[in-house]
Backbone as CSV, one residue per row, in Angstrom:
resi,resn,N_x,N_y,N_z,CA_x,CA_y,CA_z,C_x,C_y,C_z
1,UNK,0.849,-1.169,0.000,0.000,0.000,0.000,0.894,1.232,0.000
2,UNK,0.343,2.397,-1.177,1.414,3.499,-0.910,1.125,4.066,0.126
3,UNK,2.021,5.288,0.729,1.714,6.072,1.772,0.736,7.167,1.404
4,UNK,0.684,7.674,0.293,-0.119,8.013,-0.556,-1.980,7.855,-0.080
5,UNK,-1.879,6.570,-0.544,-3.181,5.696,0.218,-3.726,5.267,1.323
6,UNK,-2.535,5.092,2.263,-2.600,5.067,3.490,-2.547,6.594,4.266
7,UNK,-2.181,7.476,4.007,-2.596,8.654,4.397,-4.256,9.092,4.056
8,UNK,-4.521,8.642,3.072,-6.265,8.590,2.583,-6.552,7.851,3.370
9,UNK,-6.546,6.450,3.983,-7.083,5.994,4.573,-7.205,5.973,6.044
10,UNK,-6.409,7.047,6.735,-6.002,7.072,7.781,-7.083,8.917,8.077
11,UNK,-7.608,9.350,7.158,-8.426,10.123,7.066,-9.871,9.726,6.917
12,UNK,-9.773,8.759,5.999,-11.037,8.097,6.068,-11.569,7.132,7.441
13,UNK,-11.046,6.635,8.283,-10.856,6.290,9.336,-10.664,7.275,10.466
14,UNK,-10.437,8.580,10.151,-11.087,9.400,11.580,-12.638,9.910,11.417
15,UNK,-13.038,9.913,10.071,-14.128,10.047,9.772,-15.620,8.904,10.678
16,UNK,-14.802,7.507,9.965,-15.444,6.617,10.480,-15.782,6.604,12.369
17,UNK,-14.180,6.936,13.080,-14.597,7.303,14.111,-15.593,8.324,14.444
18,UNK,-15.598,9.734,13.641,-17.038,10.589,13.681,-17.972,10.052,13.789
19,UNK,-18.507,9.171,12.791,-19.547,8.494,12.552,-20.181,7.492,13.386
20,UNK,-18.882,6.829,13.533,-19.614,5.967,14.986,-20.208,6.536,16.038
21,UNK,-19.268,7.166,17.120,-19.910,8.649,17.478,-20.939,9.067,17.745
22,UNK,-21.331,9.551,16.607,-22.760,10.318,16.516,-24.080,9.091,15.661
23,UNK,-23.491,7.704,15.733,-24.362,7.134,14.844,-25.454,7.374,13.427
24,UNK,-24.409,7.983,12.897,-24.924,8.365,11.694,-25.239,7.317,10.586
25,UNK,-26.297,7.542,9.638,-26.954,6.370,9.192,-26.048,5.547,8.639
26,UNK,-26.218,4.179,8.393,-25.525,3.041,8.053,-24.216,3.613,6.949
27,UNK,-22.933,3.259,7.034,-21.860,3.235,6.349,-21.917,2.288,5.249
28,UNK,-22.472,1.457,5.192,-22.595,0.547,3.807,-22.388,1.572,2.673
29,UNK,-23.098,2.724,2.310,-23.295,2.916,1.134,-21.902,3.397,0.791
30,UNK,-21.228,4.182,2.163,-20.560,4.945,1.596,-18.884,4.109,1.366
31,UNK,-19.098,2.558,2.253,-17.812,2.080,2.065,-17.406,1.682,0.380
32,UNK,-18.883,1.784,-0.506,-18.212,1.014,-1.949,-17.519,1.787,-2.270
33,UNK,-16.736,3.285,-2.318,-16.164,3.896,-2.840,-14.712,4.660,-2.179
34,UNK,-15.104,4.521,-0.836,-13.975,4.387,-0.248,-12.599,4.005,0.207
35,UNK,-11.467,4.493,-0.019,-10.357,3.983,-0.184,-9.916,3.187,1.320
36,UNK,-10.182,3.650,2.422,-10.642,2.580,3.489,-10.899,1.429,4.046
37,UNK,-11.696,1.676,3.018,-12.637,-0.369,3.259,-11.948,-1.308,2.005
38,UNK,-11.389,-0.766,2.351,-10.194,-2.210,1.262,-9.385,-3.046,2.141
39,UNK,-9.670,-4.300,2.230,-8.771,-5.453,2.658,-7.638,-5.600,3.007
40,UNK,-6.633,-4.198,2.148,-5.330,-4.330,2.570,-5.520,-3.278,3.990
41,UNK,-6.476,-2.561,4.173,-6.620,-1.867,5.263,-7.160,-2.157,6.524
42,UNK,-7.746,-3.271,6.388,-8.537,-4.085,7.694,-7.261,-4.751,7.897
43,UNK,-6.749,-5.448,6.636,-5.237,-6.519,7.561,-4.362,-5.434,8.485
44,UNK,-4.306,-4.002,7.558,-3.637,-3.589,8.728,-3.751,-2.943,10.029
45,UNK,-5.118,-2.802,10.053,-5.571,-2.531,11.316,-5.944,-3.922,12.450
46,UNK,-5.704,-4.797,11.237,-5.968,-6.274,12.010,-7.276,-6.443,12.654
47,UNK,-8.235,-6.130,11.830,-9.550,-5.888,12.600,-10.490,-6.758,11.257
48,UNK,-11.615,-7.721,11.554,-11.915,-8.518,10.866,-12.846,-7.649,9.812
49,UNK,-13.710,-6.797,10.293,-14.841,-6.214,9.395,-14.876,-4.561,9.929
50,UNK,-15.369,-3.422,9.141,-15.802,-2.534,9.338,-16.964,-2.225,10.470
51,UNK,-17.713,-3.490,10.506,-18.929,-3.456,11.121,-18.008,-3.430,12.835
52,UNK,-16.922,-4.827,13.163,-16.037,-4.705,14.487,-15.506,-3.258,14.739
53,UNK,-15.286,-2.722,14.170,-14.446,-1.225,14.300,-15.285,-0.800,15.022
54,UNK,-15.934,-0.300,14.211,-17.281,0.756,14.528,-18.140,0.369,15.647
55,UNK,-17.976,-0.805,15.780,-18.749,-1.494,17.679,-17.542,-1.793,18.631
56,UNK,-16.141,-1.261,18.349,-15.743,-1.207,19.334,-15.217,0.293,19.590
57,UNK,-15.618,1.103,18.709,-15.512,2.441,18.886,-16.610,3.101,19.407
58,UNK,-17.627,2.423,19.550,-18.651,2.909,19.739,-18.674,2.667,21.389
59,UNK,-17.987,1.533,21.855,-18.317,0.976,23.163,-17.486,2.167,23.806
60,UNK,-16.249,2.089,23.159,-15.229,3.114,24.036,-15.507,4.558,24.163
61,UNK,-16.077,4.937,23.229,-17.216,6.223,23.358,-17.830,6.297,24.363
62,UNK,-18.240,4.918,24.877,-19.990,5.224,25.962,-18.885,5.155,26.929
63,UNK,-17.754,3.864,27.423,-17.085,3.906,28.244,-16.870,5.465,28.703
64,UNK,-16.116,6.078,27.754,-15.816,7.373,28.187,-16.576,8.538,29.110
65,UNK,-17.558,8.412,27.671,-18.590,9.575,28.364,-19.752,9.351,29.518
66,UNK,-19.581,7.717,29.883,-19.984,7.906,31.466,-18.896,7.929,32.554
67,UNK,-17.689,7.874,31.999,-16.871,8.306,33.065,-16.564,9.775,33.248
68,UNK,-16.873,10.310,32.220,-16.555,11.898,32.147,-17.544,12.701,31.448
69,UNK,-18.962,12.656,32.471,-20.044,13.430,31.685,-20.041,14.648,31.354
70,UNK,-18.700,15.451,32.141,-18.190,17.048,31.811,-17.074,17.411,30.719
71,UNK,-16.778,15.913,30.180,-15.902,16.349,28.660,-15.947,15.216,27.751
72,UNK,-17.310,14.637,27.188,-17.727,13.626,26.418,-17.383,14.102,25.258
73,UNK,-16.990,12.881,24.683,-16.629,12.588,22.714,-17.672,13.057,22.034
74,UNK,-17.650,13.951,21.189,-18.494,14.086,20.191,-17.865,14.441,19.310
75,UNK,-19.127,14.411,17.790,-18.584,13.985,16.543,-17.210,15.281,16.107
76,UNK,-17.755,16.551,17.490,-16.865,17.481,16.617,-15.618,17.743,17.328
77,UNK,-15.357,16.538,18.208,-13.997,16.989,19.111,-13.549,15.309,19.472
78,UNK,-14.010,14.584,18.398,-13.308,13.411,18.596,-11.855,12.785,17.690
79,UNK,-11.113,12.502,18.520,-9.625,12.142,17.459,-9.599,11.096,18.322
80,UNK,-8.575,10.278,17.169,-8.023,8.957,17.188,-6.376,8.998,17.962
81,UNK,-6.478,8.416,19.068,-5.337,8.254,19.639,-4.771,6.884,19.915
82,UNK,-3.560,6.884,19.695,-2.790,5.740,19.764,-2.636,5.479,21.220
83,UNK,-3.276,4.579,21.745,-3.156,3.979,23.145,-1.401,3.969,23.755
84,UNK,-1.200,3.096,23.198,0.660,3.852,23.064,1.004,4.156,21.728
85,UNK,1.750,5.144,22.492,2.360,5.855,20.824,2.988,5.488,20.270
86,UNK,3.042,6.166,19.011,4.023,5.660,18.042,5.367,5.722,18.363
87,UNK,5.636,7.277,18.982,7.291,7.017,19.849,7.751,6.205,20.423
88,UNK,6.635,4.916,20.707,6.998,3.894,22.159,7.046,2.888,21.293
89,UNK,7.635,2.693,20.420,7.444,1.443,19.275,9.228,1.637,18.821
90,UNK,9.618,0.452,19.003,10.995,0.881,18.852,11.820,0.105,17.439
91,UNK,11.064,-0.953,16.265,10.604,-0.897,15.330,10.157,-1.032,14.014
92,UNK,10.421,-0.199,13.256,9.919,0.346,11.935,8.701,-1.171,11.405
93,UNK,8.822,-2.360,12.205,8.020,-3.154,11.592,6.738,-2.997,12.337
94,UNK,6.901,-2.971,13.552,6.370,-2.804,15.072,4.879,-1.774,15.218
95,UNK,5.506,-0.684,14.602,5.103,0.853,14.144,3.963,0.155,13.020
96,UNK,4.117,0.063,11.992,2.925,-0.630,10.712,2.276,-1.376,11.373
97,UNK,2.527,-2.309,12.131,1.758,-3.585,12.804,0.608,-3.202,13.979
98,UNK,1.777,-3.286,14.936,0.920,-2.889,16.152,0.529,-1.532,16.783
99,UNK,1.160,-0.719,15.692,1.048,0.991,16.829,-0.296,1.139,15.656
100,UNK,-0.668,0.645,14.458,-1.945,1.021,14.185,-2.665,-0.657,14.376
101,UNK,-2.465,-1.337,15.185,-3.593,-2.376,15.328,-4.971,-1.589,16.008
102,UNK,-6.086,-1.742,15.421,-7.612,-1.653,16.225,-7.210,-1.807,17.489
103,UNK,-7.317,-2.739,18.505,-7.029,-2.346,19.866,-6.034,-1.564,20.556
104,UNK,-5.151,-0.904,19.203,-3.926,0.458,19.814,-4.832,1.285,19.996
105,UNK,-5.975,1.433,19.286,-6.754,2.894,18.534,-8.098,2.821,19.482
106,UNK,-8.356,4.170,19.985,-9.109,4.661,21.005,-9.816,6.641,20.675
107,UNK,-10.863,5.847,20.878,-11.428,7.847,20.326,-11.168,8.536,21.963
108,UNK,-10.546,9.864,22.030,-10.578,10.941,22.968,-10.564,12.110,22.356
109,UNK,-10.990,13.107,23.293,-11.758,14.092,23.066,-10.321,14.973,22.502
110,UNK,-10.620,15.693,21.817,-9.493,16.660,21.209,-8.237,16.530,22.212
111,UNK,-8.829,17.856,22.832,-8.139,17.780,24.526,-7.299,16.845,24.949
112,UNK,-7.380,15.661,25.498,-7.014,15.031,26.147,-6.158,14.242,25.254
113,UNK,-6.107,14.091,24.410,-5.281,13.529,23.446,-4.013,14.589,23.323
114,UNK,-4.478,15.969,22.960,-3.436,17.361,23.087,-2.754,17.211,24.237
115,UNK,-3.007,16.584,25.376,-1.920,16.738,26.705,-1.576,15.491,26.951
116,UNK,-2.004,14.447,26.768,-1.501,13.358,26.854,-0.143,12.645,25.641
117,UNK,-0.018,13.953,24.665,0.491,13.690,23.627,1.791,12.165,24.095
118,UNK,2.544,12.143,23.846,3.426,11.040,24.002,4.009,10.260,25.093
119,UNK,3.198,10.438,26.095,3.598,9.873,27.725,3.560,8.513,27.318
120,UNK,4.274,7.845,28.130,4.336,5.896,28.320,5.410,5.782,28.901
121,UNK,5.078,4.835,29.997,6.307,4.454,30.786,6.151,2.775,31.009
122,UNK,7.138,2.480,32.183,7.231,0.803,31.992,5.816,0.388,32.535
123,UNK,4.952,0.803,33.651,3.852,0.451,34.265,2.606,0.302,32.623
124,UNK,3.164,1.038,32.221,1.635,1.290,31.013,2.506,0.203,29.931
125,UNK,3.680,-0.080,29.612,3.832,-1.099,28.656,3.213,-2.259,29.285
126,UNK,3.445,-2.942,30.506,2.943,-3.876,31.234,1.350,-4.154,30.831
127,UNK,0.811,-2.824,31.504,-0.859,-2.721,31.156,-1.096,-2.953,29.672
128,UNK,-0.742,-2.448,28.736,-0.951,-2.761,27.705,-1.163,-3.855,26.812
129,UNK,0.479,-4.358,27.147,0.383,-6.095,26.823,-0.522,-7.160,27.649
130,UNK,-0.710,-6.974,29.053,-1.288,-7.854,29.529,-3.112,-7.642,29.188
131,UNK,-3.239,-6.420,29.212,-4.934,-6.424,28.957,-5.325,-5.761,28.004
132,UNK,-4.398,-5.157,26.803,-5.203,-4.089,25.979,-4.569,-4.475,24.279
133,UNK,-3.739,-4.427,24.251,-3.309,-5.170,23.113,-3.384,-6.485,22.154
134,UNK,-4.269,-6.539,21.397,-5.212,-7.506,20.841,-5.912,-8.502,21.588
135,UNK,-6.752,-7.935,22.335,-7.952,-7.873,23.322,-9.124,-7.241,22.761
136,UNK,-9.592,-7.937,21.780,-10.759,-7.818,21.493,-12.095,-7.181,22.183
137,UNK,-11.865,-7.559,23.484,-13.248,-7.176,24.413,-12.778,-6.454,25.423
138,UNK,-11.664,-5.345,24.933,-11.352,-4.501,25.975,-12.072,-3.008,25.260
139,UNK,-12.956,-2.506,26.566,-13.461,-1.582,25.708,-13.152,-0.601,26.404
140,UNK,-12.408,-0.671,27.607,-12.414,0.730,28.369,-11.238,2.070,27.905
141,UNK,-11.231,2.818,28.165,-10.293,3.956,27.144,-9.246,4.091,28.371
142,UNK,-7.990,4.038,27.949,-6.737,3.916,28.748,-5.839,5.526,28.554
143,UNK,-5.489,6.026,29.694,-4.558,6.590,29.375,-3.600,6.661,30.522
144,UNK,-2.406,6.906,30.343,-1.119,6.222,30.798,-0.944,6.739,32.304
145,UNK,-0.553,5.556,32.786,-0.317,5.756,34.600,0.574,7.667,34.965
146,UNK,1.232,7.819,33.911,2.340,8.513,33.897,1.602,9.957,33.629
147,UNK,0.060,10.298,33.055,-0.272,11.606,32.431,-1.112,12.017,33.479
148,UNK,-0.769,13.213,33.232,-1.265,14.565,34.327,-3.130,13.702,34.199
149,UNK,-3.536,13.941,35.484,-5.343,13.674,34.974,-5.638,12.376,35.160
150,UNK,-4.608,10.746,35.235,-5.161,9.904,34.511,-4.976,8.855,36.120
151,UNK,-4.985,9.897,37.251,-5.020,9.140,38.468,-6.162,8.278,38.483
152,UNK,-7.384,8.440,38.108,-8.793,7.652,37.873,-8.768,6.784,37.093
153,UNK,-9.097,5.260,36.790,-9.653,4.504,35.481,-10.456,5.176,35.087
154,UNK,-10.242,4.792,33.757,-11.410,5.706,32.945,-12.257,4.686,32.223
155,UNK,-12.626,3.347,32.943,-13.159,2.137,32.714,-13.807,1.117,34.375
156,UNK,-14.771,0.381,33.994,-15.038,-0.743,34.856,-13.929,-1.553,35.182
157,UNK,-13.278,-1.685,34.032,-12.385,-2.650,33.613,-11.077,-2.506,34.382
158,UNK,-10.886,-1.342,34.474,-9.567,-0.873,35.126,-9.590,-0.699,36.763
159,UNK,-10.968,0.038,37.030,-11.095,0.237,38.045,-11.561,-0.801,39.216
160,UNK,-11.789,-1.963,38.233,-11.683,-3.614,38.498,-10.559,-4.197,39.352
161,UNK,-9.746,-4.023,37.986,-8.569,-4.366,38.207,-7.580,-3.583,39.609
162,UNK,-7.910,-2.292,39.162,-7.336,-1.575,40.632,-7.611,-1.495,41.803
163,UNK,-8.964,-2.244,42.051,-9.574,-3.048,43.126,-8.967,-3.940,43.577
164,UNK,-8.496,-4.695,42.733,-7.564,-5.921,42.475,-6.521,-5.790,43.400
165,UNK,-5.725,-4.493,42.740,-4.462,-3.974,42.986,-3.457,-3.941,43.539
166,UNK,-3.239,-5.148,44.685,-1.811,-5.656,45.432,-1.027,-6.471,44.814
167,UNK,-1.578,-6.963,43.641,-0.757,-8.080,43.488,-0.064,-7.363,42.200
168,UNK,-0.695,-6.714,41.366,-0.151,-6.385,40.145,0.555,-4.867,40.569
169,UNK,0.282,-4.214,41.691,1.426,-2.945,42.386,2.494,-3.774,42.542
170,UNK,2.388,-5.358,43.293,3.777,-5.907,43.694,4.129,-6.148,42.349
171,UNK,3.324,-6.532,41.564,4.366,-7.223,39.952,5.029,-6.339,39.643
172,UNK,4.391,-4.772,39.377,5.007,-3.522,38.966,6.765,-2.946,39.476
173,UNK,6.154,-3.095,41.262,7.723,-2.504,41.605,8.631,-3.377,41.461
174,UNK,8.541,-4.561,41.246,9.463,-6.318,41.019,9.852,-6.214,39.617
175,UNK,9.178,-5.563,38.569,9.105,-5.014,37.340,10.544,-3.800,37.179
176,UNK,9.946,-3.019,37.809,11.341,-1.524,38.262,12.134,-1.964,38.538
177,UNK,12.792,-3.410,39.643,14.119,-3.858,40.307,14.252,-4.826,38.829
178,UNK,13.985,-4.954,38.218,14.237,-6.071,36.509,13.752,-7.430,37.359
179,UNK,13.066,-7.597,38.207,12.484,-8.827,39.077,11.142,-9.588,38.499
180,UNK,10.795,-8.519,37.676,9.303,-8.799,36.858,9.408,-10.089,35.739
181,UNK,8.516,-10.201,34.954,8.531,-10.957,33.897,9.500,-10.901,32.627
């Protein structure tokens, strides 16, 4: 795929996030012409159908905006953020693969994407691989132990887990001494 095309499609795909969003009427019509919904673009998002995207963008939407009914996603302040960034990909194959896999990719509100720009540290690589990275049925919206704001889960899922939280704080600091996995 050129970059060419993949820059089209990487536009056409924040769109789609709009759309999910605000549930705007069915995308069928508009995928026959779209440079997007082409096959070489689902392999690389590694996501089986258009229809999966769009229902797991949609979940992470609601996730959000009942955790934060004072700065909810909408169609006109929603961007696509890389759960970890692309800086945290160390690479060049890594970066194509997994920094745009579907479960990297998470809608947040303009904002929060603007200040969270490139934070990741070792606690959030951990989190990542163990629960968010091709995890299909992770729907809660993550942002990194390390960013101003992100003392709260911003999920059931997390705030589950941080219920949890003695055993995977001990994995963490055992993690920092190179004692971890």
């Amino acid at each position: 795929m050129s970059a060419d095309a993949w820059e089209k499609d990487k536009r056409d795909l924040h769109q789609l996030f709009v759309e999910s969003v605000e549930e705007l009427p069915d995308l069928r019509a508009k995928k026959k012409n779209a440079c997007l919904h082409s096959k070489m673009s689902l392999a690389m998002l590694g996501v089986r159908s258009w229809d999966d995207l769009k229902e797991m963008i949609k979940a992470k939407t609601q996730t959000w905006n009942d955790a934060h009914p004072d700065n909810l996603i909408t169609k006109d302040n929603v961007t696509i953020d890389h759960i970890k960034p692309k800086d945290a990909f160390l690479h060049m194959d890594e970066v194509r693969t997994d920094c745009n896999h579907y479960t990297n990719l998470q809608p947040l509100p303009r904002t929060v994407n603007q200040n969270k720009k490139n934070t990741w540290g070792i606690e959030d690589e951990h989190y990542w691989r163990d629960r968010i990275f091709k995890n299909q049925w992770y729907v809660g919206v993550y942002l990194p132990r390390t960013h101003k704001g992100s003392e709260e889960p911003s999920s059931k899922d997390e705030l589950d887990s941080d219920k949890k939280g003695d055993d995977s704080k001990a994995a963490s600091k055992a993690d920092k001494k190179g004692g971890g996995k």
